[in-house]
N, CA, C and O atoms as a GROMACS GRO file, in nm:
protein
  456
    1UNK      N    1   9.562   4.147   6.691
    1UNK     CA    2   9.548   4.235   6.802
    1UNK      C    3   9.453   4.346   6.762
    1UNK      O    4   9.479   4.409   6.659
    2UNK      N    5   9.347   4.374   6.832
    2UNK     CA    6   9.262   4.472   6.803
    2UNK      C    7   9.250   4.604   6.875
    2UNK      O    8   9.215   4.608   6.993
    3UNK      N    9   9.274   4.694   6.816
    3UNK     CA   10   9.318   4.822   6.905
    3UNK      C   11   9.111   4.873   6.911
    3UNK      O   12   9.013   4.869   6.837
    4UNK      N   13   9.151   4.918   7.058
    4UNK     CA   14   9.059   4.998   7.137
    4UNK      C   15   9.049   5.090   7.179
    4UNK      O   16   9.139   5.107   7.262
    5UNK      N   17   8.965   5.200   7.168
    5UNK     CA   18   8.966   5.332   7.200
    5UNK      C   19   8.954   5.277   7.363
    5UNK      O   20   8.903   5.175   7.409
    6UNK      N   21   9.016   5.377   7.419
    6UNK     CA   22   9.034   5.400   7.642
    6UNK      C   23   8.857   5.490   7.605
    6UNK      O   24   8.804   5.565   7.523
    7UNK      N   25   8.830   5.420   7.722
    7UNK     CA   26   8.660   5.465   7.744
    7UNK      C   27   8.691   5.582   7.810
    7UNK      O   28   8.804   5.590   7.763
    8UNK      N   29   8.684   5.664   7.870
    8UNK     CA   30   8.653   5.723   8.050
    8UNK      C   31   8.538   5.765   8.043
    8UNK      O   32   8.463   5.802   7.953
    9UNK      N   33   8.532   5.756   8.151
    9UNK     CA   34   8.417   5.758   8.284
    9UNK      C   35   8.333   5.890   8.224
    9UNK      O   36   8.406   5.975   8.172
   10UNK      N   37   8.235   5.911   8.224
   10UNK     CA   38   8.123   6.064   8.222
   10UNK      C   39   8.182   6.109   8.326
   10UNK      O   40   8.214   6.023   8.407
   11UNK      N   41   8.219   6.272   8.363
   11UNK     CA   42   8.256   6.313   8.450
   11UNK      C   43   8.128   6.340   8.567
   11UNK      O   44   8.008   6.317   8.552
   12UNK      N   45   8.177   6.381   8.654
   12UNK     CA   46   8.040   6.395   8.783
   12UNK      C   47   8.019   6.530   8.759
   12UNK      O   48   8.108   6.605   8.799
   13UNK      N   49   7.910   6.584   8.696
   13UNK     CA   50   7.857   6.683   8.735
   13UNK      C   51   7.876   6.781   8.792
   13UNK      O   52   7.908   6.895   8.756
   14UNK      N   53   7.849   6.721   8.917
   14UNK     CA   54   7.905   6.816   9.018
   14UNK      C   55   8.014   6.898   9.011
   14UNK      O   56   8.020   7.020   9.021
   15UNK      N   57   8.122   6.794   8.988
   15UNK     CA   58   8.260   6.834   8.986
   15UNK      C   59   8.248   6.958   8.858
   15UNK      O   60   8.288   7.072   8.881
   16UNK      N   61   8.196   6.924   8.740
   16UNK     CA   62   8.225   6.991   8.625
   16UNK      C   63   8.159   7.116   8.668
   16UNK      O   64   8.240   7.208   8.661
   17UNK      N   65   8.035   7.156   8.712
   17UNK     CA   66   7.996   7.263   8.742
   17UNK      C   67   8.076   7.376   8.869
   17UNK      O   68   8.108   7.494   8.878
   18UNK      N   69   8.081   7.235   8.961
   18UNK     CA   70   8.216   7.365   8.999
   18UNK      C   71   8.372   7.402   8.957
   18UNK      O   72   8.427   7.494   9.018
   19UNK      N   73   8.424   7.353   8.884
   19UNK     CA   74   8.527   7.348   8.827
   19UNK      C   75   8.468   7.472   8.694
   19UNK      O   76   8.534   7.575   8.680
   20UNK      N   77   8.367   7.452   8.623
   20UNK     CA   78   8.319   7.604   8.556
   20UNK      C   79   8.310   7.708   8.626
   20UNK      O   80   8.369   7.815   8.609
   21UNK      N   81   8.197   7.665   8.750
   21UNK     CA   82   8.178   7.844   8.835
   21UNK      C   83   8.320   7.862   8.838
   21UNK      O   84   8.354   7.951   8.760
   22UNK      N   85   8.434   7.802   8.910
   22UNK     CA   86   8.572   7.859   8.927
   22UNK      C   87   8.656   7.933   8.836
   22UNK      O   88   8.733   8.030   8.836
   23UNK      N   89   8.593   7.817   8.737
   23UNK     CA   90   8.712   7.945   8.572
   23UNK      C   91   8.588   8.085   8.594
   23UNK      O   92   8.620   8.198   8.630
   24UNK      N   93   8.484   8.051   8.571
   24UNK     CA   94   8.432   8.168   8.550
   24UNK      C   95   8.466   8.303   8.630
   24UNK      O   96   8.492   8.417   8.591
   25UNK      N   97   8.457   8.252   8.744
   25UNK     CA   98   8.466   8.349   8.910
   25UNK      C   99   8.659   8.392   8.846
   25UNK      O  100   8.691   8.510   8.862
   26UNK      N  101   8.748   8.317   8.792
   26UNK     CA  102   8.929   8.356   8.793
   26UNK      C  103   8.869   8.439   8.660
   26UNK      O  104   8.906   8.554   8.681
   27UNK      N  105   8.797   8.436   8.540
   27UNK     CA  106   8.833   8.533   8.454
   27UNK      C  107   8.713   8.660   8.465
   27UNK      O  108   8.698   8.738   8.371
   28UNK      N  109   8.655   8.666   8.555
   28UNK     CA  110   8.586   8.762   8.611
   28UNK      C  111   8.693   8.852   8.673
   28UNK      O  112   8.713   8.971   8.647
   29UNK      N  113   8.743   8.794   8.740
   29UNK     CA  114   8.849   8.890   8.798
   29UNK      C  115   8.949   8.952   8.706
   29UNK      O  116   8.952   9.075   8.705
   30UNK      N  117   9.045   8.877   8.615
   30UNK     CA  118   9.088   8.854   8.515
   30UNK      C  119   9.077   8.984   8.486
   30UNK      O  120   9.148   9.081   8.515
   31UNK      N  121   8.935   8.965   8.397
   31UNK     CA  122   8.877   9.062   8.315
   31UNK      C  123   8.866   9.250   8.406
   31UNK      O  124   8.912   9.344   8.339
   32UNK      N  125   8.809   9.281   8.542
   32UNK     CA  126   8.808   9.381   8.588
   32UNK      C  127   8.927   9.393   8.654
   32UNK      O  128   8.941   9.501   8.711
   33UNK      N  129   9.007   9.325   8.662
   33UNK     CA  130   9.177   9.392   8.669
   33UNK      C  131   9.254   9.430   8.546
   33UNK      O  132   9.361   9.490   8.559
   34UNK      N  133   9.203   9.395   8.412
   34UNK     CA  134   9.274   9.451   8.311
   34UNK      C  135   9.170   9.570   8.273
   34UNK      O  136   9.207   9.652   8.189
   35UNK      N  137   9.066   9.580   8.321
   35UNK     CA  138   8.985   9.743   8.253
   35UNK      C  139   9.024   9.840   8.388
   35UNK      O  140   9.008   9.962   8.384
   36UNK      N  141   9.067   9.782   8.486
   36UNK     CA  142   9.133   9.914   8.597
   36UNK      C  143   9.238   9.943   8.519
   36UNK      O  144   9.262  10.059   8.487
   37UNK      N  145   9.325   9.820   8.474
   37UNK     CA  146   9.439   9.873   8.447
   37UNK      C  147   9.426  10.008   8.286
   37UNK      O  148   9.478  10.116   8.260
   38UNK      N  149   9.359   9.946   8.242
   38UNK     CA  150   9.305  10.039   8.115
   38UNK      C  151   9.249  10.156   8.142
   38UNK      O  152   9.261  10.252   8.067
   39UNK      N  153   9.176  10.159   8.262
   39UNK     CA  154   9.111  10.312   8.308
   39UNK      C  155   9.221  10.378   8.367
   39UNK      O  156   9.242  10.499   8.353
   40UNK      N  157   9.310  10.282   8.447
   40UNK     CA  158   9.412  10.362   8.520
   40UNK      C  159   9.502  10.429   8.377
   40UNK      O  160   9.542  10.537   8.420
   41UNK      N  161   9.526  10.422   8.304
   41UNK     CA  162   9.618  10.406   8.161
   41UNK      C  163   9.546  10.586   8.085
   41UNK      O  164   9.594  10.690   8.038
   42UNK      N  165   9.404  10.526   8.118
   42UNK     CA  166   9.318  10.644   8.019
   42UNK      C  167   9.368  10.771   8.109
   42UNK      O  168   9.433  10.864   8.060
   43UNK      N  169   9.332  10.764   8.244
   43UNK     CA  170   9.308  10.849   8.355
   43UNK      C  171   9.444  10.936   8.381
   43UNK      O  172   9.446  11.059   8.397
   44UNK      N  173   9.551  10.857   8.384
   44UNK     CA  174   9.690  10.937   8.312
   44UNK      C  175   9.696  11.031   8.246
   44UNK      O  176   9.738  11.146   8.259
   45UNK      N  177   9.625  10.946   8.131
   45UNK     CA  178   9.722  11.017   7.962
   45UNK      C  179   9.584  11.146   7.983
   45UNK      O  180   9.615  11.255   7.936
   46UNK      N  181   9.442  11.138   8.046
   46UNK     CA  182   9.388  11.227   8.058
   46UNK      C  183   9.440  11.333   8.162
   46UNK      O  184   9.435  11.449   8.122
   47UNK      N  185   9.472  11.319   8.247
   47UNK     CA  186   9.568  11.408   8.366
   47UNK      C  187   9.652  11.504   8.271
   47UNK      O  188   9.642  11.627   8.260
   48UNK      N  189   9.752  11.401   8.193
   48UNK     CA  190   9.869  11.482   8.107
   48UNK      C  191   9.822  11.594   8.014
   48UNK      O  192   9.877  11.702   7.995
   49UNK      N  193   9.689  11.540   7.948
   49UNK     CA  194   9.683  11.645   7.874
   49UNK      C  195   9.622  11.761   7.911
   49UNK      O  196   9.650  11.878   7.886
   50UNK      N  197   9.513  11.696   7.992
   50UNK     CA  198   9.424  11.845   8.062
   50UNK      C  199   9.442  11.904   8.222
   50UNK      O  200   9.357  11.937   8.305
   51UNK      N  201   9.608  11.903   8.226
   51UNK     CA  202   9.603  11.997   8.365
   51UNK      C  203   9.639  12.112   8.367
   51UNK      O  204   9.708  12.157   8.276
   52UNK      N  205   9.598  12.190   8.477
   52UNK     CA  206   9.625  12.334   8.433
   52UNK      C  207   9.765  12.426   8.419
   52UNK      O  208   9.769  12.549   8.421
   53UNK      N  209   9.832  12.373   8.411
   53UNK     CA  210   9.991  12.439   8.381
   53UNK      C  211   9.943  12.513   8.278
   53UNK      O  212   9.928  12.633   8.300
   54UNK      N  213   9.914  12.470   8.169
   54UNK     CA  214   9.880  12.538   8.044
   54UNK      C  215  10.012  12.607   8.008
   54UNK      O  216  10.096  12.640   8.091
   55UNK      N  217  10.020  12.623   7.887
   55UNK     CA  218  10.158  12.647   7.796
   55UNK      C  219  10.147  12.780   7.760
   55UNK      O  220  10.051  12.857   7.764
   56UNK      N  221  10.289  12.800   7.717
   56UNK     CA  222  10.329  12.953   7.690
   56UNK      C  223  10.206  12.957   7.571
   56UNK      O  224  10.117  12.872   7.570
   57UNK      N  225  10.216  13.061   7.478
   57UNK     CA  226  10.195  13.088   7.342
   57UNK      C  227  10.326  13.089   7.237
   57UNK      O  228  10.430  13.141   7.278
   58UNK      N  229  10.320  13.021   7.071
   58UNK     CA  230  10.386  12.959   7.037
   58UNK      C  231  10.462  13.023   7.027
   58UNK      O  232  10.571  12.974   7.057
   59UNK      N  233  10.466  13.246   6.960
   59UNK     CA  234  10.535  13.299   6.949
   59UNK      C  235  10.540  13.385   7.058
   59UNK      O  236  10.494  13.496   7.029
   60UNK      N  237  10.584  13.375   7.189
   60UNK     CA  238  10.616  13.485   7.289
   60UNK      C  239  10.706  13.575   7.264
   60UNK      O  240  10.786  13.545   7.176
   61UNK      N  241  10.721  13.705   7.327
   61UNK     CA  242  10.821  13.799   7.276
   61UNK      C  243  10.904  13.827   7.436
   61UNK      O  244  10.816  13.884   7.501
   62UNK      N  245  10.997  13.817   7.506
   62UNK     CA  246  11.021  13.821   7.623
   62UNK      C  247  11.137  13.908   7.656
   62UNK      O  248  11.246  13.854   7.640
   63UNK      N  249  11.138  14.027   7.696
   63UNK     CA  250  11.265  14.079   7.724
   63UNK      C  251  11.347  14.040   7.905
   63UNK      O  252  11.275  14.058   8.003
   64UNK      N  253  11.452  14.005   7.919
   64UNK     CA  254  11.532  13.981   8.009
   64UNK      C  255  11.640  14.090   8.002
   64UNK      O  256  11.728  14.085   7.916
   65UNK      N  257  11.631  14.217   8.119
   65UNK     CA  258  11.737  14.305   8.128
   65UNK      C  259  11.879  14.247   8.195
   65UNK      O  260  11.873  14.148   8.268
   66UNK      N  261  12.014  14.315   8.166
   66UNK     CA  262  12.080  14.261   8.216
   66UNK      C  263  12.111  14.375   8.292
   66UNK      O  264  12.051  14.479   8.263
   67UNK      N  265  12.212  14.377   8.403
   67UNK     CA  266  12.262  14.482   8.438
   67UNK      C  267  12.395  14.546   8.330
   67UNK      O  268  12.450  14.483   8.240
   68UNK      N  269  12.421  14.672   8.368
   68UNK     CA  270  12.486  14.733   8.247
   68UNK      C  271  12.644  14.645   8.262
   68UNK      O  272  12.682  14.607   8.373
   69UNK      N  273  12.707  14.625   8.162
   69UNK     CA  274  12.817  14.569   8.142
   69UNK      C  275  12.816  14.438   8.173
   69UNK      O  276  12.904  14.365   8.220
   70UNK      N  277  12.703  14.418   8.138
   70UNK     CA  278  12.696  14.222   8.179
   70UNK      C  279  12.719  14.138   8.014
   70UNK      O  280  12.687  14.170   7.899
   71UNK      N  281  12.756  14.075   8.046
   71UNK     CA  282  12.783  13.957   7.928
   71UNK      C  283  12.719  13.812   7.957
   71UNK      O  284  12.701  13.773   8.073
   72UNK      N  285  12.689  13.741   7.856
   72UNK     CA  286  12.602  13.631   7.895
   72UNK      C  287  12.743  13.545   7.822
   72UNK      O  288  12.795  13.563   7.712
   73UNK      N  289  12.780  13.437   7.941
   73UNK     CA  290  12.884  13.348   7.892
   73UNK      C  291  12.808  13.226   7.841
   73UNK      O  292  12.863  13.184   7.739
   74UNK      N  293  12.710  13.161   7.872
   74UNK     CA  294  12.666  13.062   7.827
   74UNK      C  295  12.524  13.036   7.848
   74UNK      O  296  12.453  13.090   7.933
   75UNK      N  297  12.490  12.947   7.761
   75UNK     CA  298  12.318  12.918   7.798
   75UNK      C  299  12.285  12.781   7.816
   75UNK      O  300  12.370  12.703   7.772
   76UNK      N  301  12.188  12.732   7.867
   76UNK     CA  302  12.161  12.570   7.828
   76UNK      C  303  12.048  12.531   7.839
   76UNK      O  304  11.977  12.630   7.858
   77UNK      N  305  11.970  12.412   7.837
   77UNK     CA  306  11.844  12.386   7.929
   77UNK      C  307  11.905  12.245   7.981
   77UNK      O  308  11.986  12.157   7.949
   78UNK      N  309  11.805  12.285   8.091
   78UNK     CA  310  11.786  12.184   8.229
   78UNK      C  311  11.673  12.159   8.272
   78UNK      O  312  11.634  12.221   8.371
   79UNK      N  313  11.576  12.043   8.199
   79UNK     CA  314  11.492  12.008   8.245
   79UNK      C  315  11.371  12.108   8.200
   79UNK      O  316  11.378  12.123   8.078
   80UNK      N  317  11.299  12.156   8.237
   80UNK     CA  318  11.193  12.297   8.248
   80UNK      C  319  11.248  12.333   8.191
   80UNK      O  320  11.222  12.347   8.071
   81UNK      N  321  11.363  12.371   8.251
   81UNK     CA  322  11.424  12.535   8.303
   81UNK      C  323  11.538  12.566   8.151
   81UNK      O  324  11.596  12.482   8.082
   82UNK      N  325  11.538  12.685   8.141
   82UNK     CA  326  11.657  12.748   8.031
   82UNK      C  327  11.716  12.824   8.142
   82UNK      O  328  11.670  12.923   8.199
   83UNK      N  329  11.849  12.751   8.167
   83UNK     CA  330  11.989  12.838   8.234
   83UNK      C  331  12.078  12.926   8.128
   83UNK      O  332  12.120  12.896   8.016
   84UNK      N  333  12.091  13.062   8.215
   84UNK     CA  334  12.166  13.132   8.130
   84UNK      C  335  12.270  13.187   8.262
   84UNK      O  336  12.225  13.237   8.364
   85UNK      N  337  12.410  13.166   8.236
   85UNK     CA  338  12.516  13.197   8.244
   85UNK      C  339  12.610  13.341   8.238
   85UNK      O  340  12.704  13.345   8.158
   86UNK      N  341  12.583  13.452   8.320
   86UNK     CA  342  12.621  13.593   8.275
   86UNK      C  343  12.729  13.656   8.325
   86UNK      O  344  12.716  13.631   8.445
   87UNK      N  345  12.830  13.723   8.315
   87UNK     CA  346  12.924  13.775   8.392
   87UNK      C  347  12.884  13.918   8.378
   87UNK      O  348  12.851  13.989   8.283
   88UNK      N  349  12.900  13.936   8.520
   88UNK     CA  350  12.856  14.104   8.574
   88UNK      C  351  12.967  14.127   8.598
   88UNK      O  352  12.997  14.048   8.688
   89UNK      N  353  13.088  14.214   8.563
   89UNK     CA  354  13.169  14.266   8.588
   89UNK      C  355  13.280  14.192   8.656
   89UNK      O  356  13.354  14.240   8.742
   90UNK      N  357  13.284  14.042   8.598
   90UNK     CA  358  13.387  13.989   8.684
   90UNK      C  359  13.321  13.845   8.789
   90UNK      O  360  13.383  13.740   8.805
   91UNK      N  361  13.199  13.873   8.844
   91UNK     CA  362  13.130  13.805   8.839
   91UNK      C  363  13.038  13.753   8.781
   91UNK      O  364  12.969  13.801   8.690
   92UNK      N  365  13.029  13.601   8.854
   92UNK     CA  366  12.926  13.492   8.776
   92UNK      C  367  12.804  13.523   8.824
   92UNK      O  368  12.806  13.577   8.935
   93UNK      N  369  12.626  13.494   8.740
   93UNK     CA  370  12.539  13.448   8.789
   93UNK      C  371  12.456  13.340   8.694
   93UNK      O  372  12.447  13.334   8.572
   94UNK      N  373  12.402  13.264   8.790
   94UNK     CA  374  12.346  13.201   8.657
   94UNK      C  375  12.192  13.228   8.715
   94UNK      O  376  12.144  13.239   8.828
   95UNK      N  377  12.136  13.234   8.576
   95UNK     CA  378  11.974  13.315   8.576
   95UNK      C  379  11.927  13.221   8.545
   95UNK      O  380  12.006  13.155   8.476
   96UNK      N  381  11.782  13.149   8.568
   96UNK     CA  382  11.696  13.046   8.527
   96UNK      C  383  11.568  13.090   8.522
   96UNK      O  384  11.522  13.173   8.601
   97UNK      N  385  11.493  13.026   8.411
   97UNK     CA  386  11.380  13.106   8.372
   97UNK      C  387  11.273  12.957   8.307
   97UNK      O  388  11.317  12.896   8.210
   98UNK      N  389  11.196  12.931   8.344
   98UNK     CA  390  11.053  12.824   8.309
   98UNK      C  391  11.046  12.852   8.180
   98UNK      O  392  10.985  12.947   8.133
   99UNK      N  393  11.111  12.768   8.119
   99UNK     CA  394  11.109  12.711   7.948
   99UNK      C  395  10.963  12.753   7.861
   99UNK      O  396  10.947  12.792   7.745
  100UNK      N  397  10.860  12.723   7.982
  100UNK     CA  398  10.718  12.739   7.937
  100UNK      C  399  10.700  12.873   7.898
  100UNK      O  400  10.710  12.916   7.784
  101UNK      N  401  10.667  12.946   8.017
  101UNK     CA  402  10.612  13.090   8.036
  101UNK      C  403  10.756  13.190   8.000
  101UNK      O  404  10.737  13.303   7.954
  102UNK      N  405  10.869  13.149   8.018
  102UNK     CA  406  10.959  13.201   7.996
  102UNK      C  407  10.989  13.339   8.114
  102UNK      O  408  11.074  13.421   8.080
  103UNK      N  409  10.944  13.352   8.197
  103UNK     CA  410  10.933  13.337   8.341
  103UNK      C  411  11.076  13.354   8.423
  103UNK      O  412  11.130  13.244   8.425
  104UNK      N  413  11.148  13.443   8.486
  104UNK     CA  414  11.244  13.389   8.567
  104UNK      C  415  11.204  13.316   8.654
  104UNK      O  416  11.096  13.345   8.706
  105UNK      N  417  11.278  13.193   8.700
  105UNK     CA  418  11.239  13.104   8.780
  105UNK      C  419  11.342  13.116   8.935
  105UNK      O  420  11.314  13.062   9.042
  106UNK      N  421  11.467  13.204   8.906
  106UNK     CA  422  11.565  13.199   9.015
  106UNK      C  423  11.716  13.228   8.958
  106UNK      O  424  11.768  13.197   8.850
  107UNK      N  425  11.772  13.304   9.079
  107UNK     CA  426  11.930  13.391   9.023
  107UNK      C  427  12.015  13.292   9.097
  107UNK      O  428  11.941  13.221   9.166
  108UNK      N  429  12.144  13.258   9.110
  108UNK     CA  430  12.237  13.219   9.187
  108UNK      C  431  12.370  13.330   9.146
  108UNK      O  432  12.427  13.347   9.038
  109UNK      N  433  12.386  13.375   9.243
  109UNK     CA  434  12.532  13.452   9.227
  109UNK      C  435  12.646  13.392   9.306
  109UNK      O  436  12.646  13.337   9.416
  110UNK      N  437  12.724  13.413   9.239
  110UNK     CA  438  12.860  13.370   9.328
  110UNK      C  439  12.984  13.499   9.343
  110UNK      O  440  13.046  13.554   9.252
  111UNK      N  441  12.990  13.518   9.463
  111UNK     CA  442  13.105  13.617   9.515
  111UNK      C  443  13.226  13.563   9.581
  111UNK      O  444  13.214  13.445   9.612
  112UNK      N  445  13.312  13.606   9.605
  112UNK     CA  446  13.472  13.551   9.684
  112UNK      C  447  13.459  13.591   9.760
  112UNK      O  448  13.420  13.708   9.766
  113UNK      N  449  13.484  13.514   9.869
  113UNK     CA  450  13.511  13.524   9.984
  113UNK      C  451  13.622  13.638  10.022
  113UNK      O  452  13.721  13.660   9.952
  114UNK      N  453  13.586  13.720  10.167
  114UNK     CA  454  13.662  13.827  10.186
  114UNK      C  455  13.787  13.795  10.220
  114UNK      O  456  13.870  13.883  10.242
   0.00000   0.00000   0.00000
């Protein structure tokens, strides 16, 4: 028994050339949907670093008055923000101030109802 290589056929031309333009035309695309995605990527991380919020300085010196006989019960951060926790004479407020600039950002007081 004599083994034989399977011939096939020369392909048509035709066919092969468009079957190339086609890969070519899918990794054309391919290709300028992964450099958007890469510009979109750059265009970010460029946003993040150069927008104008701009940051405190490293050593700020910041005074926050309290009213007289106030006590600060607690502190924390939230996000931005540094919450501080004070009792004015019996009452609560909590003071919030932009982590950055160090900045009050907003008071909440709480009183009883009459």
């Amino acid at each position: 028994m004599q083994m034989t290589e399977a011939v096939t056929p020369d392909p048509n031309p035709e066919l092969t050339a468009q079957l190339t333009a086609r890969v070519r035309r899918m990794m054309l695309i391919a290709g300028l949907t992964t450099a958007l995605g890469v510009g979109a990527v750059f265009v970010a991380i460029g946003y993040r670093i150069y927008r104008g919020e701009g940051s405190a300085p490293a050593s700020s010196d910041v005074t926050a008055t309290l009213p007289k006989g106030a006590k600060i019960v607690s502190t924390g951060v939230a996000g931005e923000r540094i919450v501080v926790t004070v009792d004015v004479n019996g009452a609560l407020q909590i003071r919030t101030f932009d982590a950055r600039t160090l900045k009050p950002a907003g008071q909440l007081r709480f009183v009883n109802e009459p």
